[in-house]
N, C-alpha and C positions, 0 to 999 in steps of 0.2 A: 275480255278479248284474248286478253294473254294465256287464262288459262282454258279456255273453248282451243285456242290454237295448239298449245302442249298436247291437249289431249287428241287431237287428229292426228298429229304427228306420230303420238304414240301407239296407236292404233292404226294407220298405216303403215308410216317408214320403220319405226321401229321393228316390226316381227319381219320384212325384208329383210332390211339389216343384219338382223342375230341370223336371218337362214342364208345371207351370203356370206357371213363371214366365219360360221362353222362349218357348213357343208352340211350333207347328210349324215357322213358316220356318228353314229353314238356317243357321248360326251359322259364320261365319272361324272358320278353324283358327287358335290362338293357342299360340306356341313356350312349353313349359313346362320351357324350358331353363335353366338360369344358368351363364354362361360361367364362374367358377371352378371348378364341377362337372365341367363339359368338359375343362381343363385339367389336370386333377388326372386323370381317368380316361382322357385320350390320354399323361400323362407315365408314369403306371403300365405302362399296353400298351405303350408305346415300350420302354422297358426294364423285364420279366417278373420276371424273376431277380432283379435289384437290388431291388424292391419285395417280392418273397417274401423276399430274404434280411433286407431292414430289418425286418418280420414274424415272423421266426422270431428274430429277435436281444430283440424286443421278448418272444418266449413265453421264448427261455431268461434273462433279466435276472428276469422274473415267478419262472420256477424260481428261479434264484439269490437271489432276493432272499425265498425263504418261511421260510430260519432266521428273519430277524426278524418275520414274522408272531408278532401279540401281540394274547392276546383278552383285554378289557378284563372285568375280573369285578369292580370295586367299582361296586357301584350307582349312588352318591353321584355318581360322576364323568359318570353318564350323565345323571344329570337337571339343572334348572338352577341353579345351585354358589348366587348369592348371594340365595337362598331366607331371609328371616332367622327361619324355624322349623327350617330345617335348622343354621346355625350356633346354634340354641338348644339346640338336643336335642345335639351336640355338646359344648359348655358343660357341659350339665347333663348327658352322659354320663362327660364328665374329671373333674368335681366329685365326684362320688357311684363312681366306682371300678367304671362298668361298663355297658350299651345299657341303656336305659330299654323297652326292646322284650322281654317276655316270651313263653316257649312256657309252654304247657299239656301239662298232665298230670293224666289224671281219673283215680281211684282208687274203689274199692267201698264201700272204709273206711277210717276214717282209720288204723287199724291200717296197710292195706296203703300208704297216703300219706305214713306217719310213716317207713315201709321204703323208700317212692321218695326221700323227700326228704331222708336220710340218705345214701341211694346218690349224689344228684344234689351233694350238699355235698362230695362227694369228688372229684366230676370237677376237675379241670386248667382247663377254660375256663368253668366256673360259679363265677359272681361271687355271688349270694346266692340262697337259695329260699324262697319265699311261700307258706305255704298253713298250713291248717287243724291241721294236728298241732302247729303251734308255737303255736296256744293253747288246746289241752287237751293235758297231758301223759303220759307213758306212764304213771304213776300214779295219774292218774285214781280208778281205783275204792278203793283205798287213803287217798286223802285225803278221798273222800267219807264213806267208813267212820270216818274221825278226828274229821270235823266234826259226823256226828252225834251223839257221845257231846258237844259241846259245846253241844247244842241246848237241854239242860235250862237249864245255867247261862244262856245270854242268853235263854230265857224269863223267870228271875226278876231279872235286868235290870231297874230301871227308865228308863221315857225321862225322861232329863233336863228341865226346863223350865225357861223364864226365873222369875226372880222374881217371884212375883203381888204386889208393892208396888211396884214400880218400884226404882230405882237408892236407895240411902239416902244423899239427901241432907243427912240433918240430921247424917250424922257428917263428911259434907266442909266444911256450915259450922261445925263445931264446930272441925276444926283449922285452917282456915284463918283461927280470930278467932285460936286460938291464936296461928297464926304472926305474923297481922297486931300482936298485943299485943308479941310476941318485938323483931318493927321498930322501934316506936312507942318501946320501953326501949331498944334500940339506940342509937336517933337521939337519946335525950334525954343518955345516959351520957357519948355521946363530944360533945354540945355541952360537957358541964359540963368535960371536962378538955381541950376544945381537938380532937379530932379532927375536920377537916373533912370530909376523904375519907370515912369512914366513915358520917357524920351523913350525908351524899347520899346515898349507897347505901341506907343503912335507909331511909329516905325513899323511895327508889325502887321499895324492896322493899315497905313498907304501901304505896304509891300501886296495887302491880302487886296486892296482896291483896286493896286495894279493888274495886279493877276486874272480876275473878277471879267477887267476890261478889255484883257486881251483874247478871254473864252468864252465873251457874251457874243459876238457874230458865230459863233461853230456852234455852240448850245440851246443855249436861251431862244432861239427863231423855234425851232424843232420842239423842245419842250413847251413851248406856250401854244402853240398849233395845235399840239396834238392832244393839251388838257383842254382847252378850246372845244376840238372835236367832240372829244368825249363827252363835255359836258354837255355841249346844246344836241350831240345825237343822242342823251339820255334824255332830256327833256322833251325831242321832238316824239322819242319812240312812247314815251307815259302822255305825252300830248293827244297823240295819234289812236292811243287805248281810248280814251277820256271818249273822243268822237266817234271810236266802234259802239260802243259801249250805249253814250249815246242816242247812236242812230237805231240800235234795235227796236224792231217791237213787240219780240216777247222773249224770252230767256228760258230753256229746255233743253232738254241732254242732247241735242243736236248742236247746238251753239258752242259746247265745250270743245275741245282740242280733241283732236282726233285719239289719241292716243288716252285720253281718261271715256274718251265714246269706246274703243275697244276692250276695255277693262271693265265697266259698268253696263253696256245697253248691248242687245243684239236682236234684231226685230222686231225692235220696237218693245221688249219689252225689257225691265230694271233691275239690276242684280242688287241683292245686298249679304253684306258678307259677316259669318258672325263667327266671332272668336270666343273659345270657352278659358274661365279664368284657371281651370286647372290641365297644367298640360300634360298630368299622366295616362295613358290610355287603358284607360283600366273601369271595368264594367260597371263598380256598382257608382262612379261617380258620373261615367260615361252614360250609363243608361238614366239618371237624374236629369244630365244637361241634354239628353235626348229628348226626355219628358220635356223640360220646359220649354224648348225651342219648340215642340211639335204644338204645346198648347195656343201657340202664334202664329206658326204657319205646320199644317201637317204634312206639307209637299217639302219642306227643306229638306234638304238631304248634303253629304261628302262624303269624303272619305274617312273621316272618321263613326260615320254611322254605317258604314259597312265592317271598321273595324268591329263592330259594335258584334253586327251581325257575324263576324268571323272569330270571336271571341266562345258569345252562349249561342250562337245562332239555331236554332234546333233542338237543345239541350232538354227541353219540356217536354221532347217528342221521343229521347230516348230512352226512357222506357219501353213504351209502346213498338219503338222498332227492335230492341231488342226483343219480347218475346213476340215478335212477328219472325224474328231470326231463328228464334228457337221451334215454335210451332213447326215453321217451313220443314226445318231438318225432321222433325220428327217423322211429320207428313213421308220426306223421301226415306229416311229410314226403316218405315214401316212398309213401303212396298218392295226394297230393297230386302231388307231380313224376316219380311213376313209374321212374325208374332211381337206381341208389346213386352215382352220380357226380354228380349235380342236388344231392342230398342232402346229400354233400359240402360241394359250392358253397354250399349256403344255410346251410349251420354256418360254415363262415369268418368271416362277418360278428361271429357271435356268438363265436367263441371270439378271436380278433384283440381286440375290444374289452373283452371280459372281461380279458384279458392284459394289453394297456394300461394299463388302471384297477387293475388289481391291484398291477402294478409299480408306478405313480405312489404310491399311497395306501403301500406296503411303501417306497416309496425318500423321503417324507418321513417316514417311522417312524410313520404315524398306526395307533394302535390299535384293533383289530375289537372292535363289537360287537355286541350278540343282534340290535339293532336297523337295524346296516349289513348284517349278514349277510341279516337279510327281505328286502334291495334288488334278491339275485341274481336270485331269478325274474322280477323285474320286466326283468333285463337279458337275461335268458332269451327272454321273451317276444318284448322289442322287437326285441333284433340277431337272433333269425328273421327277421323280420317283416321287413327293410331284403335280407336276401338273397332273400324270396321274392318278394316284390315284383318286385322285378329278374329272376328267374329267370322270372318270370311272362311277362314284358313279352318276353324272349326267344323265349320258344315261342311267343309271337302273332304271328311271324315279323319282329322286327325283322334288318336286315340282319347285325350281328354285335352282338359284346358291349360293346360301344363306345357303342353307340347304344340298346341296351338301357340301360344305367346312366345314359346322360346325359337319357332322357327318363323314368327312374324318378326320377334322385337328386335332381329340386327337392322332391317329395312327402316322397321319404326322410328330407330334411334337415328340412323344417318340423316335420314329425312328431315327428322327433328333440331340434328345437329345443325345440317348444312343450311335450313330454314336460318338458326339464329347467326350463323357465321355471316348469312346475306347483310340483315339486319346491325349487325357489330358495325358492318361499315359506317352507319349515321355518326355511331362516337366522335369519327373523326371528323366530324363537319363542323365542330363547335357551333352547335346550333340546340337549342336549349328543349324548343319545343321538340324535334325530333329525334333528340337523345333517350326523350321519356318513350317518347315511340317504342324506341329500339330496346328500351331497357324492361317496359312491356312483355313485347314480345319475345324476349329472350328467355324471360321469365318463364312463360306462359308456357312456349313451346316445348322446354325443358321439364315443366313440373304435368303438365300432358301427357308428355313421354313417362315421367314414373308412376304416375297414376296408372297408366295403361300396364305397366307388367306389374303392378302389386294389387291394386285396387279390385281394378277389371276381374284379373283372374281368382281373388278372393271371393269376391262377390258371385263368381260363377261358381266355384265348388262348394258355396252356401245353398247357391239356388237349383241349378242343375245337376239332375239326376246321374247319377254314373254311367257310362255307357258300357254295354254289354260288349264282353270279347271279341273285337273280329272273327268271323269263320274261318278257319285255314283251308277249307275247301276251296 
């Protein structure tokens, strides 16, 4: 859409434009030349040969070097690494023995859930499974059966109740004069034969009875009410479970607590959840634990199986679409420049620079991914677009191929430049996968550009005839 719009712009508003803002008078001819352009496309045409053979050295190093072509499949490494929710979920997937990322699997009944999740506990790369059968069990209706026959007895159950007298205090000050009397004959026995140590103690011990007695009306009521409470309102509330429990007469994910019904059941039908033992997201272990869940249920699905599919998702297909990409161009190149040798000439550009970038990105080991891979069309597009250009300029009768490429290649280069200048910005995103993007296409669009003023124009004063003098008539 973007560029369907560019180009109506450019074919309306723009030739407005340029005629409001010159006027009609006549304008100098101003050289759109740059002498290293010049230079590069007369050292090419000087010597043909030498510049196709440095070109085909560059396409066989690109072959050569495609054993180490390597497509990057863990996720992790494409997005940006010092994320601190990414090293969390990490953490906490080493901790607990597995990805905190489950799939899904919905089941009719829990019958058929309590069968998936049995199967799913046997797989090899399933770390634990979640769902609804593991809190009703397959006996179920059997234990309902047992607890009704227990329903009479905790009917005549009574509920416990606190004391309606409060705590009886008058038997704690009963022993405690007792004890405080016990001190008091202590302290007095061992004055009479001399024990000191001991006369202190009892003494310490009535001081601490006293004391005891004058903070048992303030305390002691309050604290023994309130252990009281506590305990017969736990016993009433495990009572009160006993007789739900009980009075049921069947047990099914209706019966559960509302909030384990929102988590496990929705329409009646039963989720179960399954967690893989390895939590890196990364293809070829992902697509294993794919396989094995699918051989159990082939409707399971999450989000990690679309990682799956956002990883190689299509990847068996690119072939096929790239030379559907290629075919395509040819197809429009050929009704655009009219003969198969034009057509030729206007792929050089793009394949020379393709080769280029491939080799470079293959001969520092940098690894392919989904994300550098989207880059080629882009390179597709542009290195046409630097041979047609040129081939353009040619049939508007410039004198030879010389002069064709050195009054295209200032346009070619800006275009090319200001392309990669766009693309520079990902670097600064600290984002892994779109770096390769960027770093692609920079490549690409640059080695495009020099293919097109050495290659291109070699390869034409090989194959195209000289053209005869202008007439000066």
């Amino acid at each position: 859409m973007g560029l369907i719009s560019a180009a109506f712009i450019m074919l309306m508003f723009l030739p407005a434009g340029l005629a409001l803002g010159e006027g009609k008078a006549p304008r100098p001819v101003v050289s759109a030349r740059l002498g290293w352009i010049d230079a590069l496309v007369r050292g090419s045409i000087s010597r043909p040969r030498l510049t196709v053979g440095l070109w085909a050295a560059v396409l066989v190093s690109a072959v050569a070097l495609t054993p180490r072509f390597r497509l990057e499949t863990n996720l992790e490494s494409l997005i940006t690494q010092d994320l601190p929710a990414l090293a969390a979920a990490k953490d906490l997937s080493r901790a607990f023995g597995g990805s905190a990322e489950a799939i899904y699997s919905v089941s009719a009944t829990v019958e058929e859930s309590r069968a998936k999740g049995e199967a799913f506990l046997a797989l090899p790369g399933v770390a634990r499974v979640d769902g609804v059968f593991q809190l009703i069990p397959a006996d179920a209706p059997a234990r309902v059966e047992r607890n009704k026959a227990l329903l009479p007895l905790l009917e005549r159950l009574q509920t416990p109740q606190p004391s309606p007298g409060g705590p009886d205090l008058e038997r704690l000050y009963v022993e405690l004069d007792s004890l405080g009397l016990a001190a008091s004959r202590i302290a007095l026995e061992s004055r009479l034969i001399g024990a000191g140590p001991v006369e202190a103690a009892a003494r310490e011990l009535k001081a601490a009875v006293e004391a005891s007695k004058k903070a048992l009306p303030k305390q002691a009521p309050g604290a023994l009410a309130e252990g009281e409470r506590a305990l017969f309102g736990a016993m009433n509330e495990l009572l009160d479970g006993a007789r739900y429990c009980a009075s049921l007469t069947q047990f099914t994910p209706a019966e559960l607590p509302q909030s384990l019904q929102d988590r496990y059941t929705r329409g009646g039908e039963v989720l179960t959840l399954i967690f893989p033992k390895d939590y890196r997201i990364q293809f070829d272990t992902l697509a294993e634990f794919k396989r094995q869940v699918h051989s159990v249920d082939p409707q399971a699905t999450g989000a990690l199986f679309v990682m799956d599919q956002l990883l190689v998702g299509g990847l068996d297909r690119l072939p096929v679409a790239v030379g559907a990409i290629l075919l395509s161009l040819a197809v429009v190149l050929r009704l655009d420049l009219g003969s198969v040798k034009k057509v030729a000439l206007a792929m050089t550009p793009l394949l020379g620079g393709c080769a280029l970038a491939v080799a470079v990105i293959l001969a520092l080991n940098i690894p392919a991914s989904v994300l550098m891979l989207a880059g080629f069309p882009l390179l597709f597009g542009i290195g046409v677009d630097d041979g047609v250009h040129i081939l353009h300029r040619w049939d508007e009768g410039a004198p030879d191929i010389a002069e064709s490429v050195s009054s295209t290649g200032r346009a070619v280069f800006f275009t090319s430049f200001t392309t990669a200048i766009g693309f520079s910005i990902l670097f600064l995103i600290n984002h892994n996968g779109l770096s390769s993007l960027a770093l692609l296409v920079n490549l690409g669009v640059m080695a495009c550009f020099l293919s097109s003023v050495t290659l291109l124009p070699a390869l034409a004063s090989l194959t195209e005839p000289p053209r005869p003098p202008a007439d000066p008539a």
